[in-house]
Residue frames as qw, qx, qy, qz and C-alpha x, y, z in Angstrom:
[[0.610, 0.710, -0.339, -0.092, -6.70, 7.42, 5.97],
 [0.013, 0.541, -0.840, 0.037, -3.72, 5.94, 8.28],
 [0.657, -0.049, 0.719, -0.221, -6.16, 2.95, 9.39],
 [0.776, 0.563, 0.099, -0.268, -6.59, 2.44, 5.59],
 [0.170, 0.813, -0.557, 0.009, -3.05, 2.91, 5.00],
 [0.449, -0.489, 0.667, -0.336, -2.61, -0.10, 7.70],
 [0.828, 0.194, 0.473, -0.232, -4.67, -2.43, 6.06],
 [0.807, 0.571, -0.111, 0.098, -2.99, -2.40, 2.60],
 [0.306, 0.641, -0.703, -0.030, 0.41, -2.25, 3.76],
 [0.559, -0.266, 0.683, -0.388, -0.96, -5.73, 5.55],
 [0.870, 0.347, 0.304, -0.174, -2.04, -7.04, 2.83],
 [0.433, 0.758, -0.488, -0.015, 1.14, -5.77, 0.64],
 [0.260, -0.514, 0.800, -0.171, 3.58, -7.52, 3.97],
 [0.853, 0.129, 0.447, -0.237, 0.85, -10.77, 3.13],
 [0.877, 0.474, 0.081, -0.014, 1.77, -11.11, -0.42],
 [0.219, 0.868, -0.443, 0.034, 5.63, -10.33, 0.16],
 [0.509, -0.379, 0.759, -0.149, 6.24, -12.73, 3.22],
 [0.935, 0.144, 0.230, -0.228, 4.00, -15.06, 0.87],
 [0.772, 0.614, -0.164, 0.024, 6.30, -15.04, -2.11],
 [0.115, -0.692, 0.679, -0.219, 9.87, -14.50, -0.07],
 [0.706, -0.201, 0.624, -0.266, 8.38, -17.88, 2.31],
 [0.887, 0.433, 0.114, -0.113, 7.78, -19.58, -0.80],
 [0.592, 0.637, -0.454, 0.194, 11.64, -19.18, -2.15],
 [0.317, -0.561, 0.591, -0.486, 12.87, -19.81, 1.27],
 [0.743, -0.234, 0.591, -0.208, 11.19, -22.71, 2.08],
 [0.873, 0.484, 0.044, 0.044, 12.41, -24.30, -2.01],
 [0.376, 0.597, -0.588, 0.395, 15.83, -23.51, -0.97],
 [0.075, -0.410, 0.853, -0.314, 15.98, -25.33, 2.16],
 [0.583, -0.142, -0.706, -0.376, 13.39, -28.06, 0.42],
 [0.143, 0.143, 0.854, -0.478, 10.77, -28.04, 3.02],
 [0.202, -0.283, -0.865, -0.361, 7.92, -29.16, 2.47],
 [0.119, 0.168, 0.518, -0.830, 4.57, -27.33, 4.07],
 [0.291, 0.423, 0.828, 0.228, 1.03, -28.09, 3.33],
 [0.045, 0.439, 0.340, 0.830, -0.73, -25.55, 1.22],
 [0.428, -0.663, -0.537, -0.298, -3.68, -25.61, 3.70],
 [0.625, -0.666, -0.073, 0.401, -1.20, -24.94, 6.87],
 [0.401, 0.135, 0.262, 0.867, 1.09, -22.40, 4.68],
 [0.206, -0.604, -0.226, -0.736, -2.33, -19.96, 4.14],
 [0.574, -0.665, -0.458, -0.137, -2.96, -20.88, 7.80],
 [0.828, -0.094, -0.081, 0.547, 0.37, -19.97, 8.68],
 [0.212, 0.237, 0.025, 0.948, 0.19, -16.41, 7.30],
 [0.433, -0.706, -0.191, -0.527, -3.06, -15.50, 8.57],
 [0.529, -0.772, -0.351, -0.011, -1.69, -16.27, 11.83],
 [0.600, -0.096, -0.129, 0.784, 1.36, -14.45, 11.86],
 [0.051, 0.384, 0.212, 0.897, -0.51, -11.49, 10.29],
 [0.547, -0.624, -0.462, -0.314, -3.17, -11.62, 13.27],
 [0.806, -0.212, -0.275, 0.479, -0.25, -12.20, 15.60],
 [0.458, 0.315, 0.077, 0.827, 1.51, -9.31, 14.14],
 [0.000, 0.490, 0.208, 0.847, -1.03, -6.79, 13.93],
 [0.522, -0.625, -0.559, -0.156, -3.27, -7.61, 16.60],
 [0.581, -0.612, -0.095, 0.528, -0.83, -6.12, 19.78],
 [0.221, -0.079, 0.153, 0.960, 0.15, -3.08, 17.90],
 [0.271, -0.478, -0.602, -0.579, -3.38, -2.61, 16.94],
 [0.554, -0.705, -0.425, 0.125, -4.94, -2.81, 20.92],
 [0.520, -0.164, -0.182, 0.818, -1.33, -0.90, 21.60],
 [0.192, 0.305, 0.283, 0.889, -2.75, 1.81, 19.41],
 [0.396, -0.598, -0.452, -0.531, -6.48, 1.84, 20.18],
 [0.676, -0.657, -0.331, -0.018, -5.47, 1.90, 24.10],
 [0.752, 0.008, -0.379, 0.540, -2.95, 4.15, 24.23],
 [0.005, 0.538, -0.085, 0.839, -4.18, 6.99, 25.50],
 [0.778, -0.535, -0.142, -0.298, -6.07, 5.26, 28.46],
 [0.913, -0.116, -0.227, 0.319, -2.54, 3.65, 29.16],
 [0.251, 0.299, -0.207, 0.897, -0.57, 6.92, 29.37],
 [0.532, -0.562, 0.075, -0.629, -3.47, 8.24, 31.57],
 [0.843, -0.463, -0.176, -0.207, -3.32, 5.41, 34.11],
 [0.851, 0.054, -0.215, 0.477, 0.48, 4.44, 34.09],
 [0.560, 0.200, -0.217, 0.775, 1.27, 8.04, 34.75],
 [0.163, -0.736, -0.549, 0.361, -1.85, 9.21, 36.81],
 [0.103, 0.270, 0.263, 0.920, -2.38, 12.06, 34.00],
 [0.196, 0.613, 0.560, -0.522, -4.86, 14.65, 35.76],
 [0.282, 0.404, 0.501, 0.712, -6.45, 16.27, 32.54],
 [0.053, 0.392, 0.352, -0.848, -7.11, 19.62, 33.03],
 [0.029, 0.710, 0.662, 0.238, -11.06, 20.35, 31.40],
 [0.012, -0.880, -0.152, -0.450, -10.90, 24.02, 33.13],
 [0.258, 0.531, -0.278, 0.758, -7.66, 26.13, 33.83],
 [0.522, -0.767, -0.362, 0.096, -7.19, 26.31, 37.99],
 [0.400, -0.653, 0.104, 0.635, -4.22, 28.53, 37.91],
 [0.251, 0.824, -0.259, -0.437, -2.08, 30.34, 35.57],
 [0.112, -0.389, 0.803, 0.438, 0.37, 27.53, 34.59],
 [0.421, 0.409, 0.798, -0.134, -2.62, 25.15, 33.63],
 [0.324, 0.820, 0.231, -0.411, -3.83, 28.26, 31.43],
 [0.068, 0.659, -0.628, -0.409, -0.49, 28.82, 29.69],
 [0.111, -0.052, 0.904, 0.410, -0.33, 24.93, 28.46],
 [0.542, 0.576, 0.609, -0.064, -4.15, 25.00, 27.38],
 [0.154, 0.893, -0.099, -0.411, -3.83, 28.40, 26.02],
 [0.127, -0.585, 0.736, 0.317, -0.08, 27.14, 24.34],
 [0.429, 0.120, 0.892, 0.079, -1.43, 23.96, 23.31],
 [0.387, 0.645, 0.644, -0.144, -4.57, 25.41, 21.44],
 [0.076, 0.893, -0.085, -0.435, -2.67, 28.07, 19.97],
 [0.352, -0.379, 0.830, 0.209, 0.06, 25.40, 18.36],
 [0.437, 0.403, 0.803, -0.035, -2.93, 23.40, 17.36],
 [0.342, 0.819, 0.347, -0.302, -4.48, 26.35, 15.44],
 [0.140, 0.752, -0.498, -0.409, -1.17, 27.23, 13.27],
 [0.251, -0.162, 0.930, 0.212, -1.15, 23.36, 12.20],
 [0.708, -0.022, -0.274, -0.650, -4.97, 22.99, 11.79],
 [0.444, -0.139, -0.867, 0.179, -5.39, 20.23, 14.33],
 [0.612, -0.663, -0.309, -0.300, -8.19, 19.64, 16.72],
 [0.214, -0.632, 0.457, -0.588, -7.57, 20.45, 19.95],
 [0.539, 0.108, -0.806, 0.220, -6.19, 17.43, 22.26],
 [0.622, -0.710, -0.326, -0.059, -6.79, 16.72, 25.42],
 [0.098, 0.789, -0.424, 0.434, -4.11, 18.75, 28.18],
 [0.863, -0.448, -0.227, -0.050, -3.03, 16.89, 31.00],
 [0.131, -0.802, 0.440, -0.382, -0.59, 17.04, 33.83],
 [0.887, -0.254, -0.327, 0.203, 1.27, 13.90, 35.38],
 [0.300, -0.910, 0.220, -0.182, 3.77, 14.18, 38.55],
 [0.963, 0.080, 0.021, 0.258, 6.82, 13.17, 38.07],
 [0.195, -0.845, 0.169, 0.469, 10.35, 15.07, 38.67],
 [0.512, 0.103, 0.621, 0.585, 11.92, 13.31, 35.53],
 [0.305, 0.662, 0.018, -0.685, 10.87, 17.00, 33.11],
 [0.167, 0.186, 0.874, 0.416, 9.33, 14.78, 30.00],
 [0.483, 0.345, 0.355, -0.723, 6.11, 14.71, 27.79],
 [0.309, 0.117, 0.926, 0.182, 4.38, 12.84, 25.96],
 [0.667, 0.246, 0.132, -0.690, 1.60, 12.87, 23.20],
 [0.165, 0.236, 0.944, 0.158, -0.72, 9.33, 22.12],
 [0.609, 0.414, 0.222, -0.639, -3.99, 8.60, 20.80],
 [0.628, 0.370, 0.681, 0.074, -5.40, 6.62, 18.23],
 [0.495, 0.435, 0.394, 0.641, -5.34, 9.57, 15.63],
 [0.174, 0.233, 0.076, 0.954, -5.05, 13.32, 15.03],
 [0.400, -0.469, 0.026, -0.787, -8.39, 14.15, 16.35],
 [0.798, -0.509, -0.227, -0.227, -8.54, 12.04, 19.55],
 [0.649, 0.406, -0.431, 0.477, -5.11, 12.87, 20.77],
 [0.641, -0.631, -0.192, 0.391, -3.21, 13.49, 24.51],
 [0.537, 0.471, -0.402, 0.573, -0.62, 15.65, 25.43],
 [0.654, -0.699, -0.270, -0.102, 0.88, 15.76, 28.80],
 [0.189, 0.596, -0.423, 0.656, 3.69, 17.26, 30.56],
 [0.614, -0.182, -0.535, 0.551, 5.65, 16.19, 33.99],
 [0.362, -0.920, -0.135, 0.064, 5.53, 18.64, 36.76],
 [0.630, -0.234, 0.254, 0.695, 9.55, 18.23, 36.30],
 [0.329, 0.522, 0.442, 0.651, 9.01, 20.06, 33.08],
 [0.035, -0.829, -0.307, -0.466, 6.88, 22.63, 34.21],
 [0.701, -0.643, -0.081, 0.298, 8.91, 23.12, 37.50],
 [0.632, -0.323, 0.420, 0.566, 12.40, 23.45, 36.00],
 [0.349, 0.227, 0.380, 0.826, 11.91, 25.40, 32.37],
 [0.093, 0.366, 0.084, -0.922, 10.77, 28.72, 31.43],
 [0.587, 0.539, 0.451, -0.403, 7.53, 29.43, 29.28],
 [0.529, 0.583, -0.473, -0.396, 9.59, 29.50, 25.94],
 [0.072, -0.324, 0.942, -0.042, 11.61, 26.28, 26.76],
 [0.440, 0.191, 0.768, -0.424, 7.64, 24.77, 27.40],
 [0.559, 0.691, -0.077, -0.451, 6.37, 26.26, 24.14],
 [0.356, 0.535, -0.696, -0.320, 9.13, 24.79, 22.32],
 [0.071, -0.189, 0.976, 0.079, 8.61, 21.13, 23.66],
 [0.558, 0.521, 0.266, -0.589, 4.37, 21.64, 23.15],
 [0.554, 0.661, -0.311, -0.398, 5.60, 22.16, 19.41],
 [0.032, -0.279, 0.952, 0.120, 7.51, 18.95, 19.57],
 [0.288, 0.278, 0.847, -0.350, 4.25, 17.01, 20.99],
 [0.526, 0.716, 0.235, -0.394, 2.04, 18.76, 18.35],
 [0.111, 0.635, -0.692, -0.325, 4.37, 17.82, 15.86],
 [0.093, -0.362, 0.926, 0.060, 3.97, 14.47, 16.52],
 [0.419, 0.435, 0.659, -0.449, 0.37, 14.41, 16.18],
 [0.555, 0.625, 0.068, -0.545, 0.31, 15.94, 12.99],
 [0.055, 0.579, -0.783, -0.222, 2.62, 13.41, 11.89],
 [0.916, -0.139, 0.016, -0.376, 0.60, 10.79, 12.96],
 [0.298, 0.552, -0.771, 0.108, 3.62, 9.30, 14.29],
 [0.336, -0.238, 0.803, -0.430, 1.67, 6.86, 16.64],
 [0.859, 0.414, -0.040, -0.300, -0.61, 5.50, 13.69],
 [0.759, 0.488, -0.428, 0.047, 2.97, 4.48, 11.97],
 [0.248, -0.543, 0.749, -0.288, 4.71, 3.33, 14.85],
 [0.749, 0.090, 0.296, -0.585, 1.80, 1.14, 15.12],
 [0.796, 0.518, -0.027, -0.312, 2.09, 0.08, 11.33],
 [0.445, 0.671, -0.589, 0.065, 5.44, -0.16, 11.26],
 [0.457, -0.307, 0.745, -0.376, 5.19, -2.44, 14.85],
 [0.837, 0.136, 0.386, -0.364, 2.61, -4.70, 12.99],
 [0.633, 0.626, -0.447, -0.092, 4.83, -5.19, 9.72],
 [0.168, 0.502, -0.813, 0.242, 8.07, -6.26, 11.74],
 [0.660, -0.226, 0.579, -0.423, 5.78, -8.67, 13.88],
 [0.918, 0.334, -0.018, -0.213, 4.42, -10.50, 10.80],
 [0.454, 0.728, -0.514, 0.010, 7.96, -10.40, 9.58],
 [0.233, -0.588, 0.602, -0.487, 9.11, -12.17, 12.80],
 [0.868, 0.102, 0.441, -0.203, 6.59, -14.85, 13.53],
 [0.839, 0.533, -0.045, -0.096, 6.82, -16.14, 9.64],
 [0.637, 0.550, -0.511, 0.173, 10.27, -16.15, 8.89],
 [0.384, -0.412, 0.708, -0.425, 11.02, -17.59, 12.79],
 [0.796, 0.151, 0.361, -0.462, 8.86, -20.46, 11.57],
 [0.755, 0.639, -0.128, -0.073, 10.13, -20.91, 8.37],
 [0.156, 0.665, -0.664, 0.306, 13.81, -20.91, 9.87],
 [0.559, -0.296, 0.713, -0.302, 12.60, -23.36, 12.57],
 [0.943, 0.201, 0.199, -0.175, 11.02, -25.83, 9.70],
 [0.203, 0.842, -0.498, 0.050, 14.64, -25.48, 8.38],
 [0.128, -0.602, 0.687, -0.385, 16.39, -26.68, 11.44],
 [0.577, -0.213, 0.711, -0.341, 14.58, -29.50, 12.43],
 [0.887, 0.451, 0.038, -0.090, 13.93, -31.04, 8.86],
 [0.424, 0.702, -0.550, 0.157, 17.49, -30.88, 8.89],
 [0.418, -0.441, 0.614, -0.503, 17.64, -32.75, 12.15],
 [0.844, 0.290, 0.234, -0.387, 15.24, -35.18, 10.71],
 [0.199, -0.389, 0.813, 0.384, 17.94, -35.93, 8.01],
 [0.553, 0.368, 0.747, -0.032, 14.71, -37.55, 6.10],
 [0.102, -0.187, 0.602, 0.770, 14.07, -36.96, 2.21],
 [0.110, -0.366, -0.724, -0.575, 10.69, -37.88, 1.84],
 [0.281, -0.536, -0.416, -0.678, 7.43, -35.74, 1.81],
 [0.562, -0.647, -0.369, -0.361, 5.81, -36.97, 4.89],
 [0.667, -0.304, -0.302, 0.609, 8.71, -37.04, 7.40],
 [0.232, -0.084, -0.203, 0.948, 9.57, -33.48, 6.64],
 [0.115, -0.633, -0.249, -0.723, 6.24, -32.25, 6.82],
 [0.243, 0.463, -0.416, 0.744, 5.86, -30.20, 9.74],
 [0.348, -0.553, -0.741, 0.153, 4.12, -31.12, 13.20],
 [0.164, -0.608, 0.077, -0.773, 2.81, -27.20, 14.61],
 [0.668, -0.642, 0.079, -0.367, 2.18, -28.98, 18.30],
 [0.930, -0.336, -0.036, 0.144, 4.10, -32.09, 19.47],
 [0.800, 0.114, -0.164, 0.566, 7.74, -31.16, 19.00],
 [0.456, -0.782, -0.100, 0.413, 9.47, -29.51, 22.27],
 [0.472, -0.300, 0.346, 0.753, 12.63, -28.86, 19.75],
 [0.147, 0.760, 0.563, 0.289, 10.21, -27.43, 17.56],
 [0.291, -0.910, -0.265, -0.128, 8.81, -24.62, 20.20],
 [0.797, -0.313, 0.092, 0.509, 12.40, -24.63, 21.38],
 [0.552, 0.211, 0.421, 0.688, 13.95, -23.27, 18.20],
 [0.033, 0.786, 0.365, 0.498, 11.17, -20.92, 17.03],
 [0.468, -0.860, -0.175, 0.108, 11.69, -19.05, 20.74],
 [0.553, -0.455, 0.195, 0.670, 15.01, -18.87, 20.13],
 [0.343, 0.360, 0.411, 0.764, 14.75, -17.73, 16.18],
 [0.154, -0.878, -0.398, -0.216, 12.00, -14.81, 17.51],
 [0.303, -0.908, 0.075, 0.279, 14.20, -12.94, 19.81],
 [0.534, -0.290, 0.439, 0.661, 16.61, -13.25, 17.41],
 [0.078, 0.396, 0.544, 0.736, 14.71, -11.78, 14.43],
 [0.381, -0.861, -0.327, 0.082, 12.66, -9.74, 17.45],
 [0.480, -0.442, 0.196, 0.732, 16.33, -7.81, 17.73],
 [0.250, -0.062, 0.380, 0.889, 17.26, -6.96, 14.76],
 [0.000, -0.689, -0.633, -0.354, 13.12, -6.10, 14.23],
 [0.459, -0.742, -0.357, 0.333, 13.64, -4.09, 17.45],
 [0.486, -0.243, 0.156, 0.825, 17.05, -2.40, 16.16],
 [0.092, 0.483, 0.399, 0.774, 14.61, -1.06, 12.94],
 [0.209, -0.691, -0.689, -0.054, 12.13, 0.04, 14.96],
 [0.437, -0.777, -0.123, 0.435, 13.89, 2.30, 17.49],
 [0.426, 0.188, 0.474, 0.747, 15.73, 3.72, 13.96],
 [0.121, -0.600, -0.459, -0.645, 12.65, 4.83, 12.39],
 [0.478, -0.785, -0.326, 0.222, 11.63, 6.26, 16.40],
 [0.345, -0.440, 0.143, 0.816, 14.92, 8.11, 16.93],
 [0.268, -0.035, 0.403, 0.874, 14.20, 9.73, 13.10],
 [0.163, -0.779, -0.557, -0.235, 10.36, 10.96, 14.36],
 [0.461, -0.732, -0.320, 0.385, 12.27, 12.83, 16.90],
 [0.442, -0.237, 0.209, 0.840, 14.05, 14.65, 14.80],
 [0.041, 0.284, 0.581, 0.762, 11.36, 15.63, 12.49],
 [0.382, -0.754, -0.532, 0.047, 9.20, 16.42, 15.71],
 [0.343, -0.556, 0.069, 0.754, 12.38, 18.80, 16.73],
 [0.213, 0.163, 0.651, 0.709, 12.34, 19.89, 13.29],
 [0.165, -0.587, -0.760, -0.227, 8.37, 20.68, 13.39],
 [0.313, -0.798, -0.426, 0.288, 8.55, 22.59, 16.52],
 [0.392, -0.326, 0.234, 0.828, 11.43, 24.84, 15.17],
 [0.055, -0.320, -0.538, -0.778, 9.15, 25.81, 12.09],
 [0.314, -0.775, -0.446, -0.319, 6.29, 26.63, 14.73],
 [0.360, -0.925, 0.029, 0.113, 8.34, 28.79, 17.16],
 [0.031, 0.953, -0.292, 0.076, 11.56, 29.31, 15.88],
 [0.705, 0.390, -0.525, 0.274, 14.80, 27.31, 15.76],
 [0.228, 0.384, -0.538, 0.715, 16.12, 28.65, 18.94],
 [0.619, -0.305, 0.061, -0.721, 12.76, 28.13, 21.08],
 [0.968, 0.036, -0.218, -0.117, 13.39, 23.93, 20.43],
 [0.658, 0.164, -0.563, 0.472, 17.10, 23.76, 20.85],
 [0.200, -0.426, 0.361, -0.805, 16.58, 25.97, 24.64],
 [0.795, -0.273, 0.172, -0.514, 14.55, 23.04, 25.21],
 [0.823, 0.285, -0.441, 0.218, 16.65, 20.60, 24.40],
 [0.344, 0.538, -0.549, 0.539, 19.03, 22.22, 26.58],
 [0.471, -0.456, 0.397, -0.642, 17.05, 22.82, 29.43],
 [0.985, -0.078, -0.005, -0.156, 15.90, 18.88, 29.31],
 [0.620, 0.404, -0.435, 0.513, 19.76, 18.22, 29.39],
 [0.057, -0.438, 0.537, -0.719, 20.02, 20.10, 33.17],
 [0.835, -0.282, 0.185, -0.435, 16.63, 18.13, 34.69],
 [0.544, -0.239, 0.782, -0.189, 16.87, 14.32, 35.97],
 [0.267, 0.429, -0.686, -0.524, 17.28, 12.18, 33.05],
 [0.842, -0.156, 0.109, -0.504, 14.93, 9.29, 32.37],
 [0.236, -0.410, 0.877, -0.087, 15.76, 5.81, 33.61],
 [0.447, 0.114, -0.735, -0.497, 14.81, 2.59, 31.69],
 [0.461, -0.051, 0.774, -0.431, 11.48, 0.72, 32.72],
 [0.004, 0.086, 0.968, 0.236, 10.40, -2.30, 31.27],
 [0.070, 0.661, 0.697, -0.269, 6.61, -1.76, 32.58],
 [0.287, 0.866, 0.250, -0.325, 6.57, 1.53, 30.76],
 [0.536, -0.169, 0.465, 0.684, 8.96, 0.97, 27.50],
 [0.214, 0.617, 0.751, 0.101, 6.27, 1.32, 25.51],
 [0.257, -0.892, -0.310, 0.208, 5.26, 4.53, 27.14],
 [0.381, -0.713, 0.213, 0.549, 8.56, 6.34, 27.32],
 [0.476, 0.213, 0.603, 0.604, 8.95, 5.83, 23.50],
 [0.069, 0.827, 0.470, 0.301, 6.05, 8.40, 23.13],
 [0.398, -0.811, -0.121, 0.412, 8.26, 10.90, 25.54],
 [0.109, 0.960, -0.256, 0.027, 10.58, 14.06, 24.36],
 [0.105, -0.543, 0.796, -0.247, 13.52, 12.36, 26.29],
 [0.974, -0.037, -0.195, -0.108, 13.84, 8.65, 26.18],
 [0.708, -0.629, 0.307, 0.095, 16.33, 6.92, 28.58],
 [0.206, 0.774, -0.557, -0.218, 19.75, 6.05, 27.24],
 [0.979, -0.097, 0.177, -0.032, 21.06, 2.67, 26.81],
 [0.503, -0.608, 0.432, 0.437, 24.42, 1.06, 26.08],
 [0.344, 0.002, 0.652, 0.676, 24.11, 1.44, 22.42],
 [0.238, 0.280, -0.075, -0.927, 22.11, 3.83, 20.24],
 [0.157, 0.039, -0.893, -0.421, 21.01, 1.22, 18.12],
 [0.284, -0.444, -0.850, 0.001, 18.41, 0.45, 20.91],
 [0.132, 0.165, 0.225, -0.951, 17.66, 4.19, 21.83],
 [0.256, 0.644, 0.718, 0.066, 14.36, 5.17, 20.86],
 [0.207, 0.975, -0.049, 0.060, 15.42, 9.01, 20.73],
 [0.635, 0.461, -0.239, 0.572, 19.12, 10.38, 19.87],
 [0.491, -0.514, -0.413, 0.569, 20.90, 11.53, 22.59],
 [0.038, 0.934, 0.265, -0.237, 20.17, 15.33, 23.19],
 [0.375, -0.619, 0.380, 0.576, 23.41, 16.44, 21.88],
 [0.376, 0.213, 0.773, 0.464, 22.48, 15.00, 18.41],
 [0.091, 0.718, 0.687, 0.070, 19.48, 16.52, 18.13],
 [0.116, -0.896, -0.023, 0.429, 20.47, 20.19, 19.54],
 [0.312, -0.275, 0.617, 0.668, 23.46, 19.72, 16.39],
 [0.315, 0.468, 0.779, 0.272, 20.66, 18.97, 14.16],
 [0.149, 0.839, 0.523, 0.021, 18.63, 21.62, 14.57],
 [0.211, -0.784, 0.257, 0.524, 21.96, 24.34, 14.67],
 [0.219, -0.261, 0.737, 0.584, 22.85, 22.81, 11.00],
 [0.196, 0.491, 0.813, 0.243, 19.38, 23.07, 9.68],
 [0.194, 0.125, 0.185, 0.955, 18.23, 25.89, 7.97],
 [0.164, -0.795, -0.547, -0.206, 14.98, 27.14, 9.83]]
């Protein structure tokens, strides 16, 4: 249903950018053939969707390699037992298939669940985690991670990644034909119509208009992230208990806090505990103090 969901709001973002681009480019009178205009959206929307698409369909192979997840298939001790056991028990009060379990080593006390959808899902848990909290404190971040699955919050991340791409490319484009028809200083038809290869100040511009409309895409993104985490805290608090989530919270407050890495941004979005930065704006989760308020002023 989300991969259905994906496609029409792709086609919806097609006919919005179309009709927006269109007023846009009659207010700063450029001039684009029709034939390179339809060629224009199909590749922004390919552009867009494609790397949030592969992001989606490969992220559970990427969290398994990047963090040398050991999936456990059959309980060797007791803790192993507790998170299948915890995990499958979680799973049954939602009505969700049963994920895969896994264990990565790492002292940073995080976890994570991906997957392509609800029945082909991960969760995994740091040794930090399991080292450093107690079996309720574990239960309660489980219920976060199963939360987030039955949200299908990594379908819409996805969707909501491919939207803001299209958005990006296109109206970066449209802003560059702008700038340099304005450069041009010319009035007639064929001067301002646009070259898509030979001009350096061209390729110039657009790089610069992308990470500038890449920002403020970025700022939504990590918005609509930070407000999964709450409704994942939220989630787990209705499957064990208000006070089960915010004990985790806390306890993730005393462990070794995660530190920003470029090679696994990606990745650490999908974690309990996302690294801080020098503005919220670009968090991906709220700082723990937000979140433990939340769930004391909500009424589960």
């Amino acid at each position: 249903m989300r991969i259905l969901l994906y496609i029409a709001m792709q086609i919806a973002v097609l006919v919005l950018v179309s009709i927006v681009g269109s007023v846009l480019m009659n207010l700063f009178g450029i001039y684009v053939n029709p034939n390179d205009y339809i060629s224009l959206l199909v590749m922004c929307a390919v552009f867009g969707c494609a790397g949030s698409l592969v992001s989606l369909m490969m992220s559970k192979f990427m969290c398994k390699k990047a963090y040398g997840v050991q999936v456990i298939d059959t309980p060797r001790n007791s803790q192993e037992a507790f998170l299948v056991n915890t995990v499958a028990m979680l799973c049954q009060k939602d009505g969700l298939k049963m994920p895969e379990v896994g264990i990565y080593n790492s002292p940073d006390p995080n976890a994570f669940a991906t997957g392509a959808s609800k029945d082909a899902a991960l969760v995994a848990v740091s040794t930090g985690l399991l080292n450093s909290m107690s079996q309720e404190e574990v239960t309660g971040v489980l219920g976060h991670e199963i939360s987030h699955i039955k949200n299908g919050d990594m379908v819409t991340m996805a969707l909501l990644q491919g939207v803001l791409n299209t958005f990006v490319y296109f109206f970066s484009y449209i802003i560059t034909f702008a700038i340099v028809n304005a450069q041009r200083g010319s009035n007639s038809d064929s001067d301002r119509s646009p070259s898509f290869g030979s001009s350096m100040m061209f390729y110039t511009i657009n790089s610069v208009m992308q990470m500038v409309f890449g920002l403020l895409a970025s700022m939504l993104l990590m918005w609509f992230s930070r407000y999964r985490e709450y409704r994942a805290d939220a989630g787990s608090a209705e499957l064990n208990g208000k006070q089960c989530m915010i004990s985790a919270l806390e306890a993730l407050k005393r462990g070794v806090q995660p530190q920003p890495n470029k090679e696994k941004s990606y990745m650490q979005a999908l974690c309990i505990n996302g690294p801080a930065t020098l503005s919220e704006l670009f968090m991906s989760h709220p700082p723990l103090d937000k979140r433990i308020a939340a769930l004391r002023e909500s009424s589960f």
